[in-house]
N, C-alpha and C positions, 0 to 999 in steps of 0.2 A: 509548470505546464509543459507535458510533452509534444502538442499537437493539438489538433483538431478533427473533430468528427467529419463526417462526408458531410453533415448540414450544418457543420460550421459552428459547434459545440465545441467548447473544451475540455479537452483531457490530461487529467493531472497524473500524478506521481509521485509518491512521499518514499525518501529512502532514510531507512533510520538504522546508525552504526555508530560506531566509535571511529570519527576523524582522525584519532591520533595515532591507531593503527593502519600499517600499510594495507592497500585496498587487495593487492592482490595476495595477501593471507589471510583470506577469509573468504567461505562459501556464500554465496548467493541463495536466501531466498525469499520466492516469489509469493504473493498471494494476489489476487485479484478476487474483487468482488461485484456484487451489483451485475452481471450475466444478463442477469433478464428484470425484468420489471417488479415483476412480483416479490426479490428475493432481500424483501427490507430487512429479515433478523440478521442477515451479513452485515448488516451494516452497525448493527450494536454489535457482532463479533468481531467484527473490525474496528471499531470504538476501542472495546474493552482489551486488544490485544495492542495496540497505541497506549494505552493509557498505561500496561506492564512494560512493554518495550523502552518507554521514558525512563521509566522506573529505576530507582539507586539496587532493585532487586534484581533488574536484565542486566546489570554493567556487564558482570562478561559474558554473554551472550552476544551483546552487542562487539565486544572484544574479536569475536571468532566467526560471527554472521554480517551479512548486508541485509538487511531488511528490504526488501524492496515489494510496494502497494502501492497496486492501483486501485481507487477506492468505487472506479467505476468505469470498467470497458465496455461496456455497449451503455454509451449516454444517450445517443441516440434510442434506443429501445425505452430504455428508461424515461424518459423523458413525454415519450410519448405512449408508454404504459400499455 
């Protein structure tokens, strides 16, 4: 959890890398999803792109990136749709 919304919701944050490379050789990136209420198929694209990132097939990828997802910045929005 990185926080919390203005009404007191929480906000998470998954970062997904290879620990055993140093952090600062490797690019950052970002995804965020869930925006607005309406925008439930991000959320199976952000499923299915966790589900490859785990994956023995991202290993280096994970080598050379930081994965960093938020799986939902406006929780407030969403929330209440």
């Amino acid at each position: 959890m990185v926080g919390k919304s203005d009404r007191n919701r929480e906000h998470w944050q998954l970062v997904i890398t290879d620990p055993s490379i140093e952090g600062g050789k490797k690019q950052t990136i970002l995804w965020h999803v869930r925006e607005h209420a309406f925008e439930t198929f991000s959320s199976f694209a952000m499923e299915g792109l966790v589900y490859f990132l785990l994956s023995d097939e991202a290993a280096e990828y994970r080598k050379n990136y930081a994965f960093v997802i938020d799986p939902m910045v406006n929780v407030d929005g969403v929330a209440e749709g």
